[in-house]
C-alpha positions as CSV (number, residue, x, y, z in Angstrom):
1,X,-21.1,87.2,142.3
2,X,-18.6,84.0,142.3
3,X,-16.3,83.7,144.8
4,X,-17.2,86.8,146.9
5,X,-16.3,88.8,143.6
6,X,-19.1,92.2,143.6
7,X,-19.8,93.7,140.0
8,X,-20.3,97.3,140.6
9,X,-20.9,100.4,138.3
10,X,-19.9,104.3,138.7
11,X,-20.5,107.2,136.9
12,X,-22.9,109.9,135.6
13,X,-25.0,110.5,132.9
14,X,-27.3,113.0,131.2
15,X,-29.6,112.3,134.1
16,X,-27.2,113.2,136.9
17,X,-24.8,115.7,135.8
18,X,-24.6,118.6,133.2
19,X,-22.5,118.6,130.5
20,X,-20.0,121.3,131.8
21,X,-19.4,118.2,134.0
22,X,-20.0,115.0,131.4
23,X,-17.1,116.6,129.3
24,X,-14.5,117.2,131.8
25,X,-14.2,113.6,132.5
26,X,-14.8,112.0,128.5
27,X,-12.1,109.8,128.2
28,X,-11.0,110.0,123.8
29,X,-10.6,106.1,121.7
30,X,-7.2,107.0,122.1
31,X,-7.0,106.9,125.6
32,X,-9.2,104.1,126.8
33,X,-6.7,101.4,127.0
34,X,-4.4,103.4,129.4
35,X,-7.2,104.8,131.7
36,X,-8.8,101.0,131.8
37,X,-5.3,99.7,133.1
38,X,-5.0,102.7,135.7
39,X,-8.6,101.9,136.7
40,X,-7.9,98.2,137.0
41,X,-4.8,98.5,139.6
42,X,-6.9,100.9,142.1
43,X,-7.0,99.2,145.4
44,X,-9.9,96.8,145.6
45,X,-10.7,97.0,141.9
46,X,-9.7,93.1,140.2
47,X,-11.1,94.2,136.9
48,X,-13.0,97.4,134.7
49,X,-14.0,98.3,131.8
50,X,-15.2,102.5,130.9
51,X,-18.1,103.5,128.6
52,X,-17.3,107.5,128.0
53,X,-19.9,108.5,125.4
54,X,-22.1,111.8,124.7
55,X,-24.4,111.1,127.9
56,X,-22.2,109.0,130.4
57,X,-19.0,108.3,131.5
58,X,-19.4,105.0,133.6
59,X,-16.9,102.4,135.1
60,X,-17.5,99.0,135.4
61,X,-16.0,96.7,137.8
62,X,-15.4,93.6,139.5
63,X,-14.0,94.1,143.2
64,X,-13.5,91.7,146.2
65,X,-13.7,94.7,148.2
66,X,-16.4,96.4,146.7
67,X,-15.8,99.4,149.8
68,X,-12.4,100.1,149.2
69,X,-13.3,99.7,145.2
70,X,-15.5,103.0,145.4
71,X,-13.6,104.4,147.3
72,X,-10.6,104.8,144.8
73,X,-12.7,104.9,142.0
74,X,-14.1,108.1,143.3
75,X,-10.9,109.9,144.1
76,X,-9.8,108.9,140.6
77,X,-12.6,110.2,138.8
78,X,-12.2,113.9,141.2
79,X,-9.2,113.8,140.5
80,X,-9.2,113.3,136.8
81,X,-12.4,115.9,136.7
82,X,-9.9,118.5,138.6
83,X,-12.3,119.0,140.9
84,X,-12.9,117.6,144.8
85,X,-14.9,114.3,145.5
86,X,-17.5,116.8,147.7
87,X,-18.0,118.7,144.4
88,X,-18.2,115.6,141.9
89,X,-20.3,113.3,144.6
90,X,-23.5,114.9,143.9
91,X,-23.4,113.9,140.1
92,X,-21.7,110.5,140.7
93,X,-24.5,107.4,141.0
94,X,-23.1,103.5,142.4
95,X,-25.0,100.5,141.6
96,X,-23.7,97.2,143.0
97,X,-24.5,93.5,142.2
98,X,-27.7,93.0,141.4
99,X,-28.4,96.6,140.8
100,X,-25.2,97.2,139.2
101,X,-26.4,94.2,136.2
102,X,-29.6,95.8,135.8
103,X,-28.1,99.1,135.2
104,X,-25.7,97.5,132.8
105,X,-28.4,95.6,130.6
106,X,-30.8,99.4,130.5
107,X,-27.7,100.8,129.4
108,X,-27.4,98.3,126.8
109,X,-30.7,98.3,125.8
110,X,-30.9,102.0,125.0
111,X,-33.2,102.4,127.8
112,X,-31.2,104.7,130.0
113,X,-30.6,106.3,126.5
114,X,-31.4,110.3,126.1
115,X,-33.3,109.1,123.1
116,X,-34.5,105.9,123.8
117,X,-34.5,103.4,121.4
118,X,-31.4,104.8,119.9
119,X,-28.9,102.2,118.3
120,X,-25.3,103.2,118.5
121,X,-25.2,102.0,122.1
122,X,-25.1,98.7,122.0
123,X,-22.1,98.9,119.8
124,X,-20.7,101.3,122.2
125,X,-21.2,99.2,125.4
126,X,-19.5,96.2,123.3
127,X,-16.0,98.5,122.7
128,X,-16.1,99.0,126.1
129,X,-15.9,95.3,127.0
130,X,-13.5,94.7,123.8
131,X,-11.3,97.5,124.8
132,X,-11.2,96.4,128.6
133,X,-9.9,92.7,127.1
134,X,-7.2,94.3,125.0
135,X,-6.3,96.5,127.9
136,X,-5.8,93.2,130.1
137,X,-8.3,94.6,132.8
138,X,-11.5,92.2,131.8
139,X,-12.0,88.9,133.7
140,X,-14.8,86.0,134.2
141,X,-16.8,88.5,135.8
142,X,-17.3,91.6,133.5
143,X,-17.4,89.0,130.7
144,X,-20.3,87.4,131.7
145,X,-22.6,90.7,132.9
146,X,-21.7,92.0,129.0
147,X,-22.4,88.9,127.8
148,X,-25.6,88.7,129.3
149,X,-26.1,92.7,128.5
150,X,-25.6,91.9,124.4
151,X,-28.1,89.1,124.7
152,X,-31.1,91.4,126.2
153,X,-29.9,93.7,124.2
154,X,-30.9,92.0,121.0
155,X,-33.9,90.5,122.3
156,X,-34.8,94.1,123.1
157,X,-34.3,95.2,119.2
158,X,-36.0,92.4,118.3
159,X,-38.5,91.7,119.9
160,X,-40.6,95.0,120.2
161,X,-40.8,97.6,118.6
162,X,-38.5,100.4,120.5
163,X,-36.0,100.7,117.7
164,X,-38.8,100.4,114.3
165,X,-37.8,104.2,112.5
166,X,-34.1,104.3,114.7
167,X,-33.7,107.9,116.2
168,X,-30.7,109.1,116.9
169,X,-28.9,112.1,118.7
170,X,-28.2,113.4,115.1
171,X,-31.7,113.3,113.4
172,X,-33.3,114.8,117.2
173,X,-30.8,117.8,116.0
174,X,-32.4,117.7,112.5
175,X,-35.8,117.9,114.0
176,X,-34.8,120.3,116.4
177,X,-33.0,122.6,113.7
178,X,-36.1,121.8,111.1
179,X,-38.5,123.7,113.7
180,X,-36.6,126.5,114.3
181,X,-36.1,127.5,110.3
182,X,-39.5,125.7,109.1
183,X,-37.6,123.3,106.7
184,X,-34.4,123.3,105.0
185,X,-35.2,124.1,101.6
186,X,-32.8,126.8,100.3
187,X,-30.3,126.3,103.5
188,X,-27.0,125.2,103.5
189,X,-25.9,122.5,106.4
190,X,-22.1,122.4,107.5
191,X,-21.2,119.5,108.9
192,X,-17.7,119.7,111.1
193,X,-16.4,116.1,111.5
194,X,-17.3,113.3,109.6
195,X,-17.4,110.3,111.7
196,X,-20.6,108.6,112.6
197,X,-23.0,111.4,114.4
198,X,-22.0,113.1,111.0
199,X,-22.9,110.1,109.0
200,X,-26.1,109.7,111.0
201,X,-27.3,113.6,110.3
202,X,-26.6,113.4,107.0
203,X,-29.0,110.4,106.3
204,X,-31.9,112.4,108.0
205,X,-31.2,115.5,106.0
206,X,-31.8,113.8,102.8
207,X,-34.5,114.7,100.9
208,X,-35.1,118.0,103.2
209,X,-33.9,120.2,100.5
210,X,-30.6,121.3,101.9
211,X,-27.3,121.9,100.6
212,X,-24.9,119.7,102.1
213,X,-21.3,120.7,103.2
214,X,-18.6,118.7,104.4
215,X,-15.2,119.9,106.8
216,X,-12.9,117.6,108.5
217,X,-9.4,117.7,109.5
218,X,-8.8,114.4,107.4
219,X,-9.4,115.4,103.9
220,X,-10.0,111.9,102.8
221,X,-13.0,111.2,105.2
222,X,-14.6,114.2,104.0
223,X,-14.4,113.5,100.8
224,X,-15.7,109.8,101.5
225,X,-18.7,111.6,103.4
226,X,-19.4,114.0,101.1
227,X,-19.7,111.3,97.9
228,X,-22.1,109.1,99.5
229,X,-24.2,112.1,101.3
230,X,-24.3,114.0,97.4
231,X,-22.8,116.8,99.0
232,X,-19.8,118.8,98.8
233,X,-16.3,119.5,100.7
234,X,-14.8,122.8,101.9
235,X,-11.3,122.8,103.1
236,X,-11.2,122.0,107.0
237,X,-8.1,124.9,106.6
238,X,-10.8,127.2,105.6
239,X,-13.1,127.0,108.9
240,X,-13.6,130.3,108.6
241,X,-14.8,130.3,105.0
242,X,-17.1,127.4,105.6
243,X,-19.3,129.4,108.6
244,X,-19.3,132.3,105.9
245,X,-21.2,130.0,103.9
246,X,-23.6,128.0,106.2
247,X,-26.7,128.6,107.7
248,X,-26.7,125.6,110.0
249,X,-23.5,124.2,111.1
250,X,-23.6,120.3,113.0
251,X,-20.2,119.7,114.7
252,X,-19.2,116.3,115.9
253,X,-15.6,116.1,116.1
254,X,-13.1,114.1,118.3
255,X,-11.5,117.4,119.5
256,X,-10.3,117.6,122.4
257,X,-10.8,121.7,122.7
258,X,-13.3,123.4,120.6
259,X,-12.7,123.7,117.2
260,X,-15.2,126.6,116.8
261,X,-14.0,129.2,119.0
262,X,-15.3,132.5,119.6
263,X,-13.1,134.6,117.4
264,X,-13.7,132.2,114.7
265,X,-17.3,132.4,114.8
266,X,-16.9,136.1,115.3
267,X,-14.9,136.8,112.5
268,X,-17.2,134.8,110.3
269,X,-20.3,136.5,111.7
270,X,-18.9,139.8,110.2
271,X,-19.0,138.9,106.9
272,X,-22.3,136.9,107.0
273,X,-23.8,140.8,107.0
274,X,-26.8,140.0,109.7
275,X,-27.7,136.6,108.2
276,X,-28.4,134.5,111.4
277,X,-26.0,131.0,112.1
278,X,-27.4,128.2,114.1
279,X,-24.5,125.9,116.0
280,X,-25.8,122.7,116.5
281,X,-22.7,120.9,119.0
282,X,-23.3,117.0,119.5
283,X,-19.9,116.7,120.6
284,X,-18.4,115.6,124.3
285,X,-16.1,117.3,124.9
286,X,-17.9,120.5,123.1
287,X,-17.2,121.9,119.7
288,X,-18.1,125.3,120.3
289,X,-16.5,127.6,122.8
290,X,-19.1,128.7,125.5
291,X,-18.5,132.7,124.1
292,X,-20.4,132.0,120.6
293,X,-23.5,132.3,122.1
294,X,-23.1,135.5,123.2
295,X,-22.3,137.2,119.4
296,X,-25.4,138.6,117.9
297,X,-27.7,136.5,115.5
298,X,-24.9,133.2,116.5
299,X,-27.7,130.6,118.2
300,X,-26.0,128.0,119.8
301,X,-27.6,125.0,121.3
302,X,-25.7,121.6,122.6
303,X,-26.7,118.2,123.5
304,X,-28.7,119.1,127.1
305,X,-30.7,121.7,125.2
306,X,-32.1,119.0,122.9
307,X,-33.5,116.9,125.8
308,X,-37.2,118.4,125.1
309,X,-36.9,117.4,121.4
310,X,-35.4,113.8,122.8
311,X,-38.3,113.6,125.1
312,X,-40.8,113.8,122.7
313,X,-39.4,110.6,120.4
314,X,-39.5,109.0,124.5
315,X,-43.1,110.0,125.1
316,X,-43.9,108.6,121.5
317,X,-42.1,105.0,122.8
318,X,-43.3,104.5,126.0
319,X,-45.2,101.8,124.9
320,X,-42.7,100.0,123.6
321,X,-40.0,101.0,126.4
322,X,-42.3,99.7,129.3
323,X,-42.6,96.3,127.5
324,X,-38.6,96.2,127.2
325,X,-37.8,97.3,130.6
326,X,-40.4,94.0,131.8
327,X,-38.2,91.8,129.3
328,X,-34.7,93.1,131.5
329,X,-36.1,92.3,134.7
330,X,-37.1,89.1,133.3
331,X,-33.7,88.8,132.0
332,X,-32.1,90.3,135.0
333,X,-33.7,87.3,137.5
334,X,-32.6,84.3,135.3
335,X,-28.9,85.8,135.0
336,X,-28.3,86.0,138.8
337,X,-30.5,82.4,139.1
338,X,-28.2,81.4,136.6
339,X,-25.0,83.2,137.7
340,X,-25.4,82.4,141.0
341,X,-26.1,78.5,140.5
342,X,-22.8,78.4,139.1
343,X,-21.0,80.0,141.8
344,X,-22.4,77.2,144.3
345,X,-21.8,73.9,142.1
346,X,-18.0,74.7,142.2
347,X,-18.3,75.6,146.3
348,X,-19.7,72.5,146.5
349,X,-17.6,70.4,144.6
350,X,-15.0,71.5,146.4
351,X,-16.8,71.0,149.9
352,X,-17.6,67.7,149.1
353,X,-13.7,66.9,148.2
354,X,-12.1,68.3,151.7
355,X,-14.7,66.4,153.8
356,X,-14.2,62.9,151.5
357,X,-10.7,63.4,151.7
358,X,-9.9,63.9,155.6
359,X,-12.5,60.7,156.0
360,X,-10.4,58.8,153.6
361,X,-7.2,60.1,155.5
362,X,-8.4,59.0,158.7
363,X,-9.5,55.2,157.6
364,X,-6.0,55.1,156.7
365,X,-4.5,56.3,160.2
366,X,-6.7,53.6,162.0
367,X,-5.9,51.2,159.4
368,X,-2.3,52.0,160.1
369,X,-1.6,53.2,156.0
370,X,-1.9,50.7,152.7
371,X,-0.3,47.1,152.8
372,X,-0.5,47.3,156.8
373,X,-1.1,43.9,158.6
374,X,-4.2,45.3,160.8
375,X,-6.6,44.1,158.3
376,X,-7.3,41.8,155.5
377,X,-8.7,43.5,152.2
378,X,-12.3,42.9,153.3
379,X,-12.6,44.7,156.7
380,X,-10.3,47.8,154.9
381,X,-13.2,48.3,152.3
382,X,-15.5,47.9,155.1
383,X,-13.8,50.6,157.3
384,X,-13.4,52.8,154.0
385,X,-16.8,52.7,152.8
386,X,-17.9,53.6,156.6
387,X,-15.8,56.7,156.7
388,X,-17.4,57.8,153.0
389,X,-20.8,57.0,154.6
390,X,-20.6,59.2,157.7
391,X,-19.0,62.4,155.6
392,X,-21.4,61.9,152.8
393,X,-24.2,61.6,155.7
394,X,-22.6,65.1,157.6
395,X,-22.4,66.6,153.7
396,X,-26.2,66.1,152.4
397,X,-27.6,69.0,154.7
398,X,-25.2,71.8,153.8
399,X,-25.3,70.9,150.5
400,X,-29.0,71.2,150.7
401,X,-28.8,74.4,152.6
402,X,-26.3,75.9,150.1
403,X,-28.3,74.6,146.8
404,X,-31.3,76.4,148.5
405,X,-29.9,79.9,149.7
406,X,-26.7,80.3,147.4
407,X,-28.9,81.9,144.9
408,X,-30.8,83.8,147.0
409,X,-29.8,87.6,145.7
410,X,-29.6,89.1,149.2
411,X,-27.5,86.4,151.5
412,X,-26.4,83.7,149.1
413,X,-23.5,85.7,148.3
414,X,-22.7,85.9,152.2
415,X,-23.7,82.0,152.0
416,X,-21.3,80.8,150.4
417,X,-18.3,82.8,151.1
418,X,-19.2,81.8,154.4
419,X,-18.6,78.1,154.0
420,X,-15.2,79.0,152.0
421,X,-14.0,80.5,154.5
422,X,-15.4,78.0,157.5
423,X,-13.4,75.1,155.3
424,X,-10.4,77.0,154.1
425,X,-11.9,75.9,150.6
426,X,-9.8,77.2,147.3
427,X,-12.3,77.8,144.5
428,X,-11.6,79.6,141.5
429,X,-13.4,82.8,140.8
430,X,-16.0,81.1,138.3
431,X,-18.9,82.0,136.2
432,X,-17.3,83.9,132.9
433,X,-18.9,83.7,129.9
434,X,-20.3,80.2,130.7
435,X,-22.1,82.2,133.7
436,X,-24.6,83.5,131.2
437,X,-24.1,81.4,127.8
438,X,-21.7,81.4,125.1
439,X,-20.0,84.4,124.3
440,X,-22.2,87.3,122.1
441,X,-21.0,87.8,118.3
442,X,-19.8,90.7,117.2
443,X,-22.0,93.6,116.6
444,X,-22.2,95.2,113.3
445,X,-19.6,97.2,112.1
446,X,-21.5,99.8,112.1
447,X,-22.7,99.5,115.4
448,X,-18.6,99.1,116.6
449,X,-17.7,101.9,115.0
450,X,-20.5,104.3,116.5
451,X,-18.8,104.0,120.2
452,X,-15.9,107.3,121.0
453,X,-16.3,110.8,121.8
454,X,-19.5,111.4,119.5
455,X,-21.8,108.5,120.4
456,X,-25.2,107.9,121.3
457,X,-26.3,107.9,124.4
C-alpha cells in the first residue's frame, strides 16, 4: 500500500469460532464509534474500521507497522472477549495486503457469507466504513479497499446470478422451522424484535398460512411491523403471555442479555399444557438463555445449528459463486495494478524533484549565485541545462526500475519505501478513493439499515 501503509484484517467468523465466542466480542450500533476510536489509537494502527454482525466480528486496518498493529489488536480483542490471547488465538484469522483486500471484497460480496448470496452485507460492510469516517478513524487507505469492495460488490449482484430469489438468515430459519412442523398452516409465529431479520422473516412467512405475532420493546415499531406484515401485536410487557400463545417464536433483538430467559420460558411452558415451543434465536449476542433447551418439549436451535439448512441454499449456488469468486480475483489484480501505480507516480515525482533541484543548486554554486559576473547569460543556460541533462540522464534508470517493480505485489511495496528512504523523500500517504475510482454511492436504505447486532452474514 502507499507510502509503506499495510491494509490488514482481524477477526473471526462463523468459519473459525463458535458462537459462545462470536457473541462475547459483538460490538452493539451504539457502541461502534467509541470502539473504532479506541481501535484506531492502538500502537501501530493509523486507521480502522469494525464489521460486528451475526457471523463475524472483523477489524480493518491501515498500519505502518503492520507487526506492532496485530499485536495490539489482539490483546484488545482478548481483552474485550475476557478471555487470554492463547485462548482467543485459535479462532482469530489475519490477512494482510493483498490478502487482506481479497478478504474484504469476499466479505463484501456475500461470499464469505453463511448463506451465500445473502444481501444485507453489503449494506453492512458500507456502515462500517461510514461509521469509521464519523468516528475520525478512516483515512486514504481504508477508503479506497471499501471503495473498491462496493464496486465488486455490485458487479457481483449484477452480473450473475448469486443473489436471483435473495436468501437470507431469516427465510433459512423459515425453511428450517417449515421442516420440522411440515408447514405452518394453523401455527402461530412470534416474532421478538422487529428490526430487519424480523422484517426479512416475515416476508418469507407470507402466504405459509401462519398467524403472525409481533413483540418489541418499542411499541411503535411493532405496530409499524405488524401493519405491513397483516399480523398482530402483543404487549412486549407481556413476554410471558406471548410464548403462551406461540408455537414458533423468531427472536432478533438488539439485547444485550437474553431477553428469553429460562424462567420465562419455563413459566410459559407450564401453561402451554404439553404443547411443544420451537425458539428460533438469530440474534448475536443470543436471545435465549442457554437453560431453555433443557425444559421439556422447549426446542431451541440458534444461528450455528442452521448451517446445514444454509449449506443447502450454498450447494444450490455453487455455480454462480465460483463464477463471482473468478470476477474478485479479476477485480482484486487490477485494484493493486491500479493501487499500486499510484503509490509510484507520487514516489517518483518527488524523486525526480530532489535530484533536479540539488543539480540546479550546484550550477548556481559554480556559477557563483544569480547576477554573478562569472558568466554572461549564454554560458549560464549552457551550464544549467548541463546539470538538468546529467540528473535527468542518472534519473531515467530508476525510474524505469521503479515503474517496473513498484507494482509488483511481493517487493514493490519494499521498492519503493526503499528509495524514500535512500533520498529522505516526503511523500504523502496517497491512493484514497482516487486509488480505485470515484467514491461508491450510497447503498439502499434498506441495505444501510440491515448492518447491527442482527445482520446477515
Amino acid at each position: 500500500m502507499p507510502g509503506g501503509i499495510d491494509f490488514l484484517v482481524m477477526g473471526l467468523s462463523h468459519r473459525t469460532a463458535p458462537l459462545g465466542v462470536r457473541e462475547r466480542l459483538a460490538v452493539g450500533p451504539d457502541q461502534i464509534a467509541d470502539t473504532v476510536r479506541g481501535l484506531a489509537n492502538l500502537s501501530g494502527v493509523r486507521e480502522a474500521a469494525l464489521l460486528s454482525t451475526c457471523n463475524r466480528v472483523e477489524v480493518y486496518a491501515a498500519s505502518p507497522d503492520p507487526d506492532a498493529a496485530i499485536a495490539a489488536l489482539r490483546a484488545n480483542l482478548a481483552q474485550r472477549s475476557g478471555t487470554t490471547e492463547s485462548e482467543l488465538g485459535p479462532h482469530l484469522y489475519v490477512r494482510v495486503d493483498v490478502e487482506a483486500v481479497h478478504h474484504l471484497f469476499r466479505v463484501a460480496s456475500s461470499l464469505d457469507s453463511q448463506v451465500v448470496g445473502e444481501p444485507q452485507i453489503l449494506g453492512q460492510v458500507k456502515q462500517a466504513h461510514d461509521s469509521a469516517i464519523i468516528a475520525g478513524a478512516a483515512g486514504p487507505v481504508l477508503a479506497a479497499c471499501f471503495t473498491g469492495a462496493f464496486r465488486i460488490a455490485r458487479r457481483v449482484r449484477r452480473d450473475t446470478e448469486i443473489a436471483r430469489n435473495p436468501v437470507s438468515l431469516s427465510s433459512v430459519a423459515i425453511d428450517y422451522a417449515k421442516k420440522i412442523f411440515e408447514g405452518f398452516v394453523g401455527r402461530t409465529v412470534l416474532l421478538v424484535g422487529a428490526g430487519k431479520m424480523a422484517d426479512l422473516a416475515a416476508r418469507a412467512l407470507r402466504g405459509q398460512g401462519a398467524e403472525l405475532l409481533v413483540t418489541n420493546r418499542t411499541a411503535a415499531r411493532a405496530d409499524d411491523l405488524a401493519a405491513r406484515i397483516g399480523g398482530s401485536v402483543h404487549a412486549f410487557e407481556d413476554l410471558q403471555g406471548a410464548l403462551i400463545r406461540a408455537d414458533i417464536v423468531i427472536a432478533s433483538t438488539g439485547a444485550r442479555q437474553p431477553v428469553l430467559t429460562r424462567a420465562l420460558v419455563a413459566g410459559a411452558q407450564r401453561k402451554r399444557r404439553g404443547r411443544p415451543l420451537f425458539l428460533i434465536d438469530i440474534a448475536v449476542p443470543r436471545d435465549v438463555e442457554t437453560g431453555c433447551a433443557e425444559l421439556s418439549d422447549v426446542f431451541v436451535a440458534d444461528i450455528d445449528d442452521l448451517q446445514k439448512q444454509a449449506d443447502e441454499h450454498r450447494d444450490e449456488r455453487r455455480g454462480e459463486a465460483d463464477r463471482a469468486e473468478a470476477m474478485v480475483e479479476g477485480e482484486v489484480a487490477r485494484f493493486l495494478e491500479a493501487y499500486r501505480g499510484r503509490r509510484v507516480g507520487p514516489t517518483i515525482t518527488a524523486l525526480r524533484a530532489h535530484v533536479l533541484a540539488i543539480a540546479r543548486a550546484e550550477a548556481e554554486r559554480v556559477l557563483g549565485g544569480a547576477g554573478a559576473p562569472l558568466a554572461g547569460e549564454r554560458e549560464r543556460r549552457a551550464m544549467f541545462d548541463l546539470a538538468e541533462g546529467i540528473a535527468k540522464k542518472l534519473l531515467h534508470l530508476p525510474q524505469v526500475v521503479l515503474k517496473k517493480g513498484g507494482a509488483d505485489p511481493v517487493d514493490g511495496a519494499a521498492l519503493v519505501a526503499s528509495v524514500q528512504r535512500l533520498f529522505e523523500l516526503e511523500v504523502a500517504d496517497g491512493g484514497g478513493a482516487a486509488a480505485s475510482g470515484t467514491t461508491a454511492p450510497a447503498e439502499s436504505d434498506a441495505e444501510a439499515s440491515s448492518a447491527g447486532k442482527v445482520g446477515g452474514t
